[in-house]
Each structure stands twice: as C-alpha cells, then as structure tokens.
KEZA-66895 format. One record per residue: x negated, y negated, z of N, C-alpha, C in turn. Coordinates in steps of 0.1 Angstrom, whole numbers, padded with zeros to 4 digits. Atoms other than C-alpha are relative to their C-alpha. Last residue first. Layout:
<rs>
(r (X,Y,Z),(X,Y,Z),(X,Y,Z))
...
</rs>
This chain:
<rs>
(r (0008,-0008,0015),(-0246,0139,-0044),(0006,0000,-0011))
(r (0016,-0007,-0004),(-0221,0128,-0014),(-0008,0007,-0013))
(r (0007,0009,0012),(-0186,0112,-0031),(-0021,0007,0005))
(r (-0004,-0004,0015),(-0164,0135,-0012),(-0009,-0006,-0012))
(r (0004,-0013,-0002),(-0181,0124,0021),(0006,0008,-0013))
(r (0011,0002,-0003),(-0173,0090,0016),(-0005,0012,-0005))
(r (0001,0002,0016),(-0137,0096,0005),(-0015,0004,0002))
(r (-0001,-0014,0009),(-0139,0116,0043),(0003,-0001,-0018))
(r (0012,-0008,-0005),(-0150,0085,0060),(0001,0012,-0007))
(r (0013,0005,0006),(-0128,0065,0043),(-0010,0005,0002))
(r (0001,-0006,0011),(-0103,0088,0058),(-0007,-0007,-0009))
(r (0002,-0017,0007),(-0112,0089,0092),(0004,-0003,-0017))
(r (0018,-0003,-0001),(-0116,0048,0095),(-0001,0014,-0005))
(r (0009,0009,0002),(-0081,0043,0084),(-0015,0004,-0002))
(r (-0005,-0007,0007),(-0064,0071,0109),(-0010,-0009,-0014))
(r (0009,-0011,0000),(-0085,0053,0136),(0003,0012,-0011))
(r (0015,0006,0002),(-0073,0016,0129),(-0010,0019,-0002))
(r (0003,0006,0014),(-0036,0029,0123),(-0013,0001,0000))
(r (-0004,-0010,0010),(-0039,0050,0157),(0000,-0004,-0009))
(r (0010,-0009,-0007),(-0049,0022,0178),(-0004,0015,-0008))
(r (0007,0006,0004),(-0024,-0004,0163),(-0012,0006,-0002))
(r (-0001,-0004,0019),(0003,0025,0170),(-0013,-0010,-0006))
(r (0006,-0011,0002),(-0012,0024,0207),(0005,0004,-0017))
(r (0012,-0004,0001),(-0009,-0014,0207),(-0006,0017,-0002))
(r (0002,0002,-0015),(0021,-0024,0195),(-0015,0006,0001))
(r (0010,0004,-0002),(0027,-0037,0159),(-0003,0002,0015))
(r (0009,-0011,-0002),(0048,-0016,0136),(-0009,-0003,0012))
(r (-0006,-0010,-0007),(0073,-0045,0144),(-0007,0009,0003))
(r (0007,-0006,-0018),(0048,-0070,0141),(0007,0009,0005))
(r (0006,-0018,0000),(0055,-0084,0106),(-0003,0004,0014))
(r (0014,-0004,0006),(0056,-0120,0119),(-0007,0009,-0002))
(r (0013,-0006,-0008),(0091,-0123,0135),(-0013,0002,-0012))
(r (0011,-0009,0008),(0124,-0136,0125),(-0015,0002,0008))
(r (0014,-0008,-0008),(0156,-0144,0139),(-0010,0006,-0007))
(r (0015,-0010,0010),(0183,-0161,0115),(-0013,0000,0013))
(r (-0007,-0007,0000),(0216,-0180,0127),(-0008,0014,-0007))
(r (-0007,-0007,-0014),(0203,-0211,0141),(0008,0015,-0003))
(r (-0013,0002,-0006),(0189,-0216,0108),(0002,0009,0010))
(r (0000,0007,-0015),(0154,-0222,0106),(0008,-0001,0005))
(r (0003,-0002,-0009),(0146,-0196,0079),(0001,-0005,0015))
(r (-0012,-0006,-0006),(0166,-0212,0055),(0001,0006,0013))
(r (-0005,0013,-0009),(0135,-0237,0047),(0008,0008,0006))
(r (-0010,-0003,0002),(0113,-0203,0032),(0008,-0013,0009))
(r (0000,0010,-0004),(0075,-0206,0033),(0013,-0003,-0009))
(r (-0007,0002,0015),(0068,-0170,0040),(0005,-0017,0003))
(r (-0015,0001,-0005),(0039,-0158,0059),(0006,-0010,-0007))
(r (0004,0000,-0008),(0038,-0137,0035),(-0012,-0009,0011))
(r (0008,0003,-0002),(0054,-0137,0005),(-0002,-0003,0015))
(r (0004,0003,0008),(0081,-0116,0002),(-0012,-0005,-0003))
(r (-0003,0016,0009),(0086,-0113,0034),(-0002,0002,-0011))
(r (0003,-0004,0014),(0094,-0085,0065),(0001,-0009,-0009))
(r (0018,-0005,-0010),(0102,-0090,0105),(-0012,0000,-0016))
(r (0011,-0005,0005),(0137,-0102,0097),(-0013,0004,0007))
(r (0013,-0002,-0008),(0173,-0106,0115),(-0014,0006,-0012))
(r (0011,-0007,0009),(0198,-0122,0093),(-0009,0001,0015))
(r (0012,0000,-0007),(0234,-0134,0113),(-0011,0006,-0008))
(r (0000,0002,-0015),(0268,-0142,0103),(-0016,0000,0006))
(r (0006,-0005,-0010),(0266,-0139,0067),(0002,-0007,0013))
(r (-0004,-0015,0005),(0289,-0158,0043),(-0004,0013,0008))
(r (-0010,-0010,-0009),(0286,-0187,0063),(0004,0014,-0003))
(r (-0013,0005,0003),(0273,-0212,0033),(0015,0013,0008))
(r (-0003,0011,0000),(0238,-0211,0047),(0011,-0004,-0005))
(r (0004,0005,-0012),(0230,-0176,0053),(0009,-0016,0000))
(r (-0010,-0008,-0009),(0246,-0165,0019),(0001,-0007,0021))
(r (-0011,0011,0003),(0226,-0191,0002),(0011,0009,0008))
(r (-0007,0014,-0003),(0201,-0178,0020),(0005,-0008,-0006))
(r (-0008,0003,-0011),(0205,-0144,0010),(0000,-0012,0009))
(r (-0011,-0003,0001),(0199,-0153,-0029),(0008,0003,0016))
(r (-0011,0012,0004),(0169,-0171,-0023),(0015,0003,0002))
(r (0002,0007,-0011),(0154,-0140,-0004),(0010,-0013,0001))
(r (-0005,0012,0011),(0164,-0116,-0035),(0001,-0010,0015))
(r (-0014,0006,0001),(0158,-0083,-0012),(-0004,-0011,-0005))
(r (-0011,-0008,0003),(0135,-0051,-0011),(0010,-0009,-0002))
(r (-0003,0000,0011),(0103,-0073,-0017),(0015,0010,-0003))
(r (-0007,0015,0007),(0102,-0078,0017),(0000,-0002,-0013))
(r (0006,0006,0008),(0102,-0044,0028),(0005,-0017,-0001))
(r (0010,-0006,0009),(0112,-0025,0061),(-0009,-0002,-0010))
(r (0012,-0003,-0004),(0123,-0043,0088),(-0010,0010,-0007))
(r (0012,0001,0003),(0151,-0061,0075),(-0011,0000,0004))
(r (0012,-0004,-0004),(0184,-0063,0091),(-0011,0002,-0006))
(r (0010,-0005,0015),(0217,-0080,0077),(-0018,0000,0010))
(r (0013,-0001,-0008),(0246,-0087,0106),(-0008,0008,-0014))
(r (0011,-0013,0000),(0279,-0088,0085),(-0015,-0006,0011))
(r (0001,0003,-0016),(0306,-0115,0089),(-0012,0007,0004))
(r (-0004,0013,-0004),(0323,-0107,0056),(-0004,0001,0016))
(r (-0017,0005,-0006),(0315,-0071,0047),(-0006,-0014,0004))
(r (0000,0000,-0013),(0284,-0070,0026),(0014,-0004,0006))
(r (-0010,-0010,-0002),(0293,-0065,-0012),(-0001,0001,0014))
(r (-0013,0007,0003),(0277,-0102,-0022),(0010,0010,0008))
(r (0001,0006,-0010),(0240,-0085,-0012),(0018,-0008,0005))
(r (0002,-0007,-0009),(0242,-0067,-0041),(0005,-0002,0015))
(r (-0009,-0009,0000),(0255,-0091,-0064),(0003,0011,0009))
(r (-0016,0010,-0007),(0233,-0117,-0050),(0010,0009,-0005))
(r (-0001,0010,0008),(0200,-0089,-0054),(0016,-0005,0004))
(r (-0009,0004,-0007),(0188,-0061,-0028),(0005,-0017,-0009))
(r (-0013,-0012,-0002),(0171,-0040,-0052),(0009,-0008,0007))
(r (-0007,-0003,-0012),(0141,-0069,-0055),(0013,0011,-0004))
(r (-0013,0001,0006),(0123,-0057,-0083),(0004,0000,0013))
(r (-0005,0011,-0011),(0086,-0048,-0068),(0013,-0007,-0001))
(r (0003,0012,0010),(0075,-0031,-0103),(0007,-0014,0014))
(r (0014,0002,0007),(0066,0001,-0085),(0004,-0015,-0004))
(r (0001,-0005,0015),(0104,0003,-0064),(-0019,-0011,-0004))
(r (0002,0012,0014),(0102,-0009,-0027),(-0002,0014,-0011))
(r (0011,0004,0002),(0108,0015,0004),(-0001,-0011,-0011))
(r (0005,-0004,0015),(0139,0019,0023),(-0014,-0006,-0004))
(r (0015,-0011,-0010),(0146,0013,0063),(-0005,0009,-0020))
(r (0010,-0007,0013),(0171,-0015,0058),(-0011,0010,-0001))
(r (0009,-0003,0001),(0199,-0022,0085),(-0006,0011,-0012))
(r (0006,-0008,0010),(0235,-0032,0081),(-0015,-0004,-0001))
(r (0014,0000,-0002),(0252,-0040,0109),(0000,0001,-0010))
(r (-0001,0007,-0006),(0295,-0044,0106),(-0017,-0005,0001))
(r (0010,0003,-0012),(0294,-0017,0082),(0002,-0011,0007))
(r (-0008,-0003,-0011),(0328,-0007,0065),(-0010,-0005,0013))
(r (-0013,0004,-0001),(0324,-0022,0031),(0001,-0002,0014))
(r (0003,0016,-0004),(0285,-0022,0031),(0016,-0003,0001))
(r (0011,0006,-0014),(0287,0016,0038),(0008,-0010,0005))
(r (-0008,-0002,-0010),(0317,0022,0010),(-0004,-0003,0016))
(r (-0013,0007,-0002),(0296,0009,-0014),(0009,-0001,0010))
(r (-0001,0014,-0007),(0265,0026,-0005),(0010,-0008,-0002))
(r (0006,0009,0008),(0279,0060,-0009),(-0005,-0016,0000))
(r (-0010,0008,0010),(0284,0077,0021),(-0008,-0008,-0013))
(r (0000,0014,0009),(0261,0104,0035),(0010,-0010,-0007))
(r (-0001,0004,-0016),(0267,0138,0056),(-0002,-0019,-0006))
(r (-0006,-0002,-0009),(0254,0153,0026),(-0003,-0003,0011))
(r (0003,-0015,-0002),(0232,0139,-0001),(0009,0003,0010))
(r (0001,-0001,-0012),(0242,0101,-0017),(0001,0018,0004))
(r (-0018,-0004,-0005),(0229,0097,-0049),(0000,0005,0014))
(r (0000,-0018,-0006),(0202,0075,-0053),(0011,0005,0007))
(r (0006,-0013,0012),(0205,0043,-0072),(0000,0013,0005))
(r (-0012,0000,0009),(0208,0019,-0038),(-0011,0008,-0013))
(r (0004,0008,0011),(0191,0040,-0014),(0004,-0010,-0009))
(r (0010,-0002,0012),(0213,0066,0002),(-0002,-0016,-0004))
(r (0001,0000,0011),(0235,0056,0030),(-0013,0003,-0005))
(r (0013,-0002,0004),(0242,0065,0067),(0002,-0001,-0014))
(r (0002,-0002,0014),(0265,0053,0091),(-0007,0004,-0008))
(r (0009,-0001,0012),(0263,0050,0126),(0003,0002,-0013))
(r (0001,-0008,0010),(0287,0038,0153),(-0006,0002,-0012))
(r (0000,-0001,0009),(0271,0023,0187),(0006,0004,-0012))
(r (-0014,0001,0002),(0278,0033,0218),(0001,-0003,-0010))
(r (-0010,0010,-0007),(0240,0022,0231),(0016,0002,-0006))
(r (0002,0003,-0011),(0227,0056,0227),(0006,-0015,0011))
(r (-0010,-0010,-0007),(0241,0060,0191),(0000,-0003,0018))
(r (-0012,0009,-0003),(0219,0029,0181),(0010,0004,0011))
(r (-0005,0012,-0011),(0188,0047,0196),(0010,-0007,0000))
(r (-0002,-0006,-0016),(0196,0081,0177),(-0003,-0012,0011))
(r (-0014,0001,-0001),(0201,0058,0143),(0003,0007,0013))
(r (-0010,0008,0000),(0170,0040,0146),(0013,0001,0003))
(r (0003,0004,-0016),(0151,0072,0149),(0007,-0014,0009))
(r (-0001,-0008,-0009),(0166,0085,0119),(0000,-0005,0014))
(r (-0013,0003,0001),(0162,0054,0097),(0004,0009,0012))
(r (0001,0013,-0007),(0122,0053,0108),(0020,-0003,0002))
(r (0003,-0003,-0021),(0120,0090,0104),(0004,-0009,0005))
(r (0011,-0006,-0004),(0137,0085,0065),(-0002,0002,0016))
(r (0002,-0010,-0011),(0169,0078,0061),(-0009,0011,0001))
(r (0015,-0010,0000),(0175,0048,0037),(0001,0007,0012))
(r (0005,-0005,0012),(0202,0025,0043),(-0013,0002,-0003))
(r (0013,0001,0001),(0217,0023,0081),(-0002,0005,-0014))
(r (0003,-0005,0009),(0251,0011,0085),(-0017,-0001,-0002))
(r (0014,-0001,0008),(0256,0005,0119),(-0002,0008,-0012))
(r (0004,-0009,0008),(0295,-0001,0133),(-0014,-0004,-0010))
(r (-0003,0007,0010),(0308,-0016,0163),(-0006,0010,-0010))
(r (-0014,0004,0011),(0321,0003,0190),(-0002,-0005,-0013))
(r (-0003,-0011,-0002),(0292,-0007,0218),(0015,-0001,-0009))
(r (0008,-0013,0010),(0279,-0036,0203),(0005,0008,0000))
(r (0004,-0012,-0010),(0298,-0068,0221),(-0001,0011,-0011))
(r (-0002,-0009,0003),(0292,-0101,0206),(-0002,0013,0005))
(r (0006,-0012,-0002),(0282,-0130,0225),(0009,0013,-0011))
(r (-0004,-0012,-0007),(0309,-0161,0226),(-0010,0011,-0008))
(r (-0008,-0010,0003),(0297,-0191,0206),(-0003,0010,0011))
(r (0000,-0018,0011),(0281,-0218,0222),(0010,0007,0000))
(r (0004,0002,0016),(0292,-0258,0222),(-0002,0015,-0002))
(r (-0005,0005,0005),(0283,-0261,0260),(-0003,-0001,-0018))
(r (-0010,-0009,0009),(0270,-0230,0274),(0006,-0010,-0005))
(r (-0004,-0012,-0007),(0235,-0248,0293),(0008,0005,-0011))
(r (-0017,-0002,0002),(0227,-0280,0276),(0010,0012,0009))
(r (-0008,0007,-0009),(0195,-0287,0297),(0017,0001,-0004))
(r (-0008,0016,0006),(0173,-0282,0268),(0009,-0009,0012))
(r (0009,0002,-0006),(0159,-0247,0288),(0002,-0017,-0005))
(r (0006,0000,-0012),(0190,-0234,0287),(-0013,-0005,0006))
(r (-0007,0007,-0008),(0203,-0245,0253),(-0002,-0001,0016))
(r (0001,0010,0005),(0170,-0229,0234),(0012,-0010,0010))
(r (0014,0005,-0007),(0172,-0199,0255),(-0001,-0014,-0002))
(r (-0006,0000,-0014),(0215,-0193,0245),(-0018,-0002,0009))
(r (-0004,0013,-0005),(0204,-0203,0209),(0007,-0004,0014))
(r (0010,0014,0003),(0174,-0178,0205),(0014,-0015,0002))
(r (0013,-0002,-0007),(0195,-0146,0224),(-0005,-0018,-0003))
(r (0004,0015,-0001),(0230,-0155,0206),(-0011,-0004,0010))
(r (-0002,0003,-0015),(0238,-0115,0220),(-0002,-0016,-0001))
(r (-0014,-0005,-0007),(0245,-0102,0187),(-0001,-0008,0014))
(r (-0009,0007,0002),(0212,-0115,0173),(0015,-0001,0002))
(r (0003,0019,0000),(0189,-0107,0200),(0015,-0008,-0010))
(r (-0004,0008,-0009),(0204,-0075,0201),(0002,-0014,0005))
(r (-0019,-0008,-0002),(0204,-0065,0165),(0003,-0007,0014))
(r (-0002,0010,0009),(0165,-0080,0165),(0017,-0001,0001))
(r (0001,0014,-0012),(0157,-0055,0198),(0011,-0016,-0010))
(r (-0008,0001,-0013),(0172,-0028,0179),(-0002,-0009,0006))
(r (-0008,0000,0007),(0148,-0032,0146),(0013,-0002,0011))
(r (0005,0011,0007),(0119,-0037,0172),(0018,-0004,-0006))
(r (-0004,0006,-0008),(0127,-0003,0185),(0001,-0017,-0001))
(r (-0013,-0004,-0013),(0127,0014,0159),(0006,-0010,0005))
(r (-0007,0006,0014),(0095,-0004,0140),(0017,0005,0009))
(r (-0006,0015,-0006),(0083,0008,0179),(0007,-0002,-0017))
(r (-0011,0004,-0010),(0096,0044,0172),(-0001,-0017,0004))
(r (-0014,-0002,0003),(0081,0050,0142),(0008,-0005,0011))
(r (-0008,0013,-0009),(0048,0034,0148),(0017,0003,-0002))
(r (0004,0000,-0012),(0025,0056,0126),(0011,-0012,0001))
(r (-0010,0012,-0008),(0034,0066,0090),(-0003,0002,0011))
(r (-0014,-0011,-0004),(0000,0087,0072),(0007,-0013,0009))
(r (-0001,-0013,-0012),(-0025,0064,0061),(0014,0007,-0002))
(r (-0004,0001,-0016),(-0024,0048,0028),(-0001,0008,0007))
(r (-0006,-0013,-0010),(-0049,0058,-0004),(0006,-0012,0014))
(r (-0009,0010,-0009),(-0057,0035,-0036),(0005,0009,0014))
(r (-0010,-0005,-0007),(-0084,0053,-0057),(0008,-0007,0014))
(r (-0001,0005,-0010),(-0102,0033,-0086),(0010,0011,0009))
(r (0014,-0004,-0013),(-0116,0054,-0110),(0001,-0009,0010))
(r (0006,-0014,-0004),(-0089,0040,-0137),(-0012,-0003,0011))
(r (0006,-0003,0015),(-0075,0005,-0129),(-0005,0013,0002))
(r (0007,-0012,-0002),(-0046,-0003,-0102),(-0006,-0001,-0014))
(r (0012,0002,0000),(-0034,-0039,-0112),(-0009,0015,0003))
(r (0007,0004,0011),(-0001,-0025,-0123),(-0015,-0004,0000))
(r (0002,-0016,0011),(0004,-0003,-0093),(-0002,-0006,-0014))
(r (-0014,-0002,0006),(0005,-0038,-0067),(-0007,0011,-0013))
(r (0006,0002,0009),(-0021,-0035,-0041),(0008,0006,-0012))
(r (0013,0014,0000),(-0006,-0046,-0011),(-0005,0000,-0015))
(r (-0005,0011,0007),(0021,-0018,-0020),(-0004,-0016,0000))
(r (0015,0008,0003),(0001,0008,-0005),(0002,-0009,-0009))
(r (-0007,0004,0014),(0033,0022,0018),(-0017,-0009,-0005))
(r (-0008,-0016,0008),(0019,0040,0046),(0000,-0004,-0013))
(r (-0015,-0004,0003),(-0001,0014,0058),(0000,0010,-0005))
(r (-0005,-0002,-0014),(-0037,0001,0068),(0011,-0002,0000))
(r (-0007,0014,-0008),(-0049,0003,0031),(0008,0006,0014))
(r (-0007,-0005,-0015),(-0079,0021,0021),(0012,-0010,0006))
(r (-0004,0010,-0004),(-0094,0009,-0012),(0011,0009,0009))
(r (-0005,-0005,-0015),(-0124,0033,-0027),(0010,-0011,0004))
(r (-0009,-0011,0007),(-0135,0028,-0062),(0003,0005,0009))
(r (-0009,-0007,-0010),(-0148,-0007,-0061),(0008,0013,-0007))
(r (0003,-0019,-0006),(-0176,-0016,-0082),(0006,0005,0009))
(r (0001,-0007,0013),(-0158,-0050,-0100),(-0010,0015,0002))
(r (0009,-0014,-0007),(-0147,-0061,-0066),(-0004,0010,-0013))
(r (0016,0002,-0008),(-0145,-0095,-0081),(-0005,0014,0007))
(r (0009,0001,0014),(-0116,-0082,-0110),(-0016,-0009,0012))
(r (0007,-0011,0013),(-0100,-0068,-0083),(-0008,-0004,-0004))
(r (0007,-0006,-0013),(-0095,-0102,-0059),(-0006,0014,-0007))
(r (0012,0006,0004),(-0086,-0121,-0093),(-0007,0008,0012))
(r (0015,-0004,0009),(-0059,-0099,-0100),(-0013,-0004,0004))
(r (-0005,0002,0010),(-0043,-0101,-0060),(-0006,0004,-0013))
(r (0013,0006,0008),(-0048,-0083,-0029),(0009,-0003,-0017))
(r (-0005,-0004,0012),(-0021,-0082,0000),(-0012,-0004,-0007))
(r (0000,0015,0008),(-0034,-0082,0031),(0007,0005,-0011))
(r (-0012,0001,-0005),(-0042,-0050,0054),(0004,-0014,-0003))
(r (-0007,0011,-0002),(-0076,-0039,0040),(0017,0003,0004))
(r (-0009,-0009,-0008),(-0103,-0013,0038),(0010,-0013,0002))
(r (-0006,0019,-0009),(-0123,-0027,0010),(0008,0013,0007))
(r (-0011,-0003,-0010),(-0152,0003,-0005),(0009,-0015,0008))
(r (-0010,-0010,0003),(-0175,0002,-0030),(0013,0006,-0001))
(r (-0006,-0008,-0005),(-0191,-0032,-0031),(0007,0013,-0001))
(r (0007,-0018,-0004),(-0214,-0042,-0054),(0009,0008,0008))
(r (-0004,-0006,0007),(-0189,-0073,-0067),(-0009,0016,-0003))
(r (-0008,-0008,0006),(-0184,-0080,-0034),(0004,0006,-0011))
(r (-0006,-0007,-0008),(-0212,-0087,-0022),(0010,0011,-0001))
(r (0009,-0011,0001),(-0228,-0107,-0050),(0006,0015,0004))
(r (-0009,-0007,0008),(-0195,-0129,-0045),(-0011,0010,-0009))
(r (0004,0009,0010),(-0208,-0136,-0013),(0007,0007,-0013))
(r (0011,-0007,0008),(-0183,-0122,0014),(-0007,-0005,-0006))
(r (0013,0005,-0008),(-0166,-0143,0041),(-0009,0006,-0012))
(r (0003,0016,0003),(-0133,-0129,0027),(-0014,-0007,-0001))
(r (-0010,-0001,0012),(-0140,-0090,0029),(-0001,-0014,-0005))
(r (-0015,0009,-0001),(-0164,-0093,0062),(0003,-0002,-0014))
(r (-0003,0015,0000),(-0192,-0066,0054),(0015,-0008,-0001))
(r (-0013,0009,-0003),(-0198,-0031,0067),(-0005,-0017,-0004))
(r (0001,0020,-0003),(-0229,-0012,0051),(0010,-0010,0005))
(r (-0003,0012,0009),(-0210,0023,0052),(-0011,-0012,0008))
(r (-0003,-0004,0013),(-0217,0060,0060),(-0003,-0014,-0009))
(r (0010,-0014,0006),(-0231,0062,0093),(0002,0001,-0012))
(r (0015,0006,0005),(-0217,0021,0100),(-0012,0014,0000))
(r (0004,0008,0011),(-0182,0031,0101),(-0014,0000,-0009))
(r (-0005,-0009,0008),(-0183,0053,0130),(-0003,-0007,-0017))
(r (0012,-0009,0001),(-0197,0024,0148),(-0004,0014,-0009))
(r (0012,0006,0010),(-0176,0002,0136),(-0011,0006,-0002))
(r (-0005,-0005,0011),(-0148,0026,0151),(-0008,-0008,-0010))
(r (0000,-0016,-0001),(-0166,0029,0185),(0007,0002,-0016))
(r (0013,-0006,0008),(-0165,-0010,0181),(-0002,0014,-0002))
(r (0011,0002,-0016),(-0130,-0017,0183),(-0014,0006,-0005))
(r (0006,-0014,-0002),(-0119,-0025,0146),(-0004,-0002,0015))
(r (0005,-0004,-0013),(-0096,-0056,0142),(-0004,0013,0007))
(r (0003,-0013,-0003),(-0082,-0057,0104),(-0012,-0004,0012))
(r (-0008,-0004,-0005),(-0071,-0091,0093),(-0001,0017,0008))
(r (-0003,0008,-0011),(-0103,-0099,0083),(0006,0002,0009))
(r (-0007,0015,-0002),(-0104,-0072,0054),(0002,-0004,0019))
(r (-0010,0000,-0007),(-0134,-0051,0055),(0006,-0010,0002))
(r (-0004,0016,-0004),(-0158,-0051,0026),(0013,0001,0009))
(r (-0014,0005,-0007),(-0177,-0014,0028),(0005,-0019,0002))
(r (-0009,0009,-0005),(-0209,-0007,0008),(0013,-0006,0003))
(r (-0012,0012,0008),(-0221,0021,0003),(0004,-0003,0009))
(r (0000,-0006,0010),(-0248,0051,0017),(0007,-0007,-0015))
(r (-0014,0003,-0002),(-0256,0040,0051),(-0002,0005,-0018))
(r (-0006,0013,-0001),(-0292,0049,0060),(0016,0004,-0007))
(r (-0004,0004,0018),(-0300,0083,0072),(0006,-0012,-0003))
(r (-0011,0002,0002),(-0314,0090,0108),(0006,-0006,-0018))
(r (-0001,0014,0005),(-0345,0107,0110),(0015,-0003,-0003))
</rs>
C-alpha cells in the first residue's frame, strides 16, 4: 500500500519543477502553489521551498512552518531577524560557478566594448556617429573583491583574455597572502568586480565613502549581492561621471525601480547569471533532495 504524503509543502511560483521532481515531491509532501494559497493553507503548512524574498507578514501566515528550503547558497531571502525558534532555514550547496563567471565577463565586455550603445546606433540608423572609442582589455587591471570559487574562477577567465588580476579581502577582513588591501586594489583597479557575501543585518558595505575610493574612470561589477552596495549612492556617481561604466545582475529590491538604471552607461540583467539551464537543473534537484531528507528526519 502506498503511504499518503506526510506534510504539507507551499512552493514558491518562481520555482519551475520538471515533473520527475514533483513526483519526488509528492511521496512525502502535499505540494501547494506558495502565493495562490488559501490562508488555511498556509498557515498548516510545514514546508515553503522558495526563491523570492519573504517578508514579516509571509512568516507570521506560515504560522506551522519549520522547514524553508531556499534555491541558493546564500539564505538571505529570509532575513536572520525574522528567523523564529524551530524554524530551520537551509541553502543548497553553490551551483553555477562558472556561468555567474562567465556572465560577470560577458558584462566587462559588453561594457568595455559600448556593446548596448554600438546595437542601439546600428539598428537606429545612426551607425558610429557621436560614439566613443571601445576600450581595449588586454593590460588593464581586474580587481576582484572576495575570493571565493566564484572570485577564483573569474580571475582564471580574466587572465586568459590578458587581463591583470588583483585580489582583495572583503572590506573589514584582513588581507591573507598573495592579497592587497582594499585600498590599494580600488586605487590601482581599472575593473572592480564583487564576488562577496552580505553581512546579517544587510548594511550595505559598499557605501559613498566606499564607493568614492574607486579610481576615477573605474568599471564597477556586481554579480554577487544587492545589498552589498548603497545603490543611491552609486548613481550619483553614475550620473555626475565619476564612474565610467556599472554592470549589474544583482538589487536591492528586486526587480528594482531605480531611474539611473537607464543610463547609457549601465548594463543590467535580471538575476540570471546563475541562470543556465544545467545549473537550473541542479539547483531544482539539490532543493528537492534535501527537503526530502528534513522530511525523513522528522518520521515518528
């Protein structure tokens, strides 16, 4: 005889299961749509597997939740002051290193190469009239802050285009060998990509003081957090020339409803670096196994 399901699961929206992973699902859990839910629903619920941000009032409706799976490493959807006892918050393990990588490199190119205003003039009919001259990569210099897998992996693709790499500590964290201090980085970088995590209380780290010590002309990357930088603060930088170029993928709020964003001098994207399909593939199935194995911890 087959056994019915055991608890109930609310799966966020934004999360696209193939069925073989619903199916998995559905030995352990009742699956219901997250949003879409009644508020019956959710406040029996046990389990949300989600990839959203949740706020107080989303808690205090899952008032029987003691499972929350989030489709990340980092489980900063659900900010560490709302955590309450007997709730457990778990990320997967990091998947997508190399596209986040590659992503991060594509953004560098695009913006070095006046990618979005050399498409936009060519299909307008303007052709090269009015653009700036292209920037050439090979020789210039990549400061990468943080150096985790994702900083690593970034820094063996810069190298490959001629590139020169750099490497800083964190701001706050002392720098370990083979490391410059960040001061000296943002002095000498020409790039400067982000591959750090966020502090508990979400404090942007990258603040107008911060942000002020960028060499003059700088390229500013961001593919890691959007709470790692003071957004206001770099478009005033954006917008009074102080910066040359922002590439994002990452927001604050999400998606973000920022005016600065439309300058000809800023490339952004809709979280999606992590986002190709065999890392999508791997998230969804890393995810399912370990709800499946709270599950099974919770048996009798």
């Amino acid at each position: 005889m087959t056994s019915m399901p055991s608890f109930t699961l609310l799966l966020d929206e934004a999360i696209e299961l193939p069925e073989p992973l619903h199916a998995k699902l559905a030995t352990r859990f009742t699956v219901a749509p997250w949003h879409a839910a009644d508020a019956t629903t959710r406040a029996q619920a046990d389990t949300l597997l989600l990839h959203s941000r949740v706020g107080e009032a989303d808690l205090q409706a899952l008032a029987q939740c003691r499972y929350i799976g989030v489709r990340a490493h980092n489980t900063d959807y659900v900010p560490i002051p709302l955590r309450r006892d007997g709730l457990l918050v778990q990320g997967i393990p990091q998947f997508g290193t190399e596209s986040v990588a590659e992503h991060t490199l594509a953004l560098i190119f695009a913006l070095a190469k006046n990618l979005r205003k050399g498409h936009e003039q060519t299909v307008n009919g303007a052709w090269r009239n009015g653009m700036q001259l292209n920037s050439k990569l090979s020789g210039k210099t990549l400061g990468i802050v943080g150096y985790g897998k994702i900083g690593r992996c970034v820094t063996q693709m810069a190298r490959a285009f001629g590139l020169q790499v750099l490497v800083a500590a964190k701001p706050g964290a002392p720098a370990k060998d083979g490391m410059l201090p960040l001061q000296q980085l943002l002095q000498q970088a020409d790039i400067v990509s982000l591959h750090t995590s966020t502090k508990a209380d979400t404090t942007p780290v990258w603040d107008a003081a911060l942000l002020a010590q960028l060499k003059p002309g700088a390229l500013l990357i961001n593919t890691a957090r959007g709470s790692l930088i003071d957004y206001d603060a770099l478009g005033q930088m954006v917008l009074n020339g102080r910066i040359s170029g922002v590439g994002l993928d990452v927001y604050p709020e999400e998606p973000p409803q920022l005016e600065w964003l439309n300058h000809p001098r800023v490339l952004c994207s809709p979280h999606v670096a992590y986002a190709t399909d065999s890392t999508l593939a791997a998230m969804n199935g890393a995810l399912v196994e370990l709800a499946l194995a709270w599950a099974a911890t919770q048996a009798g």
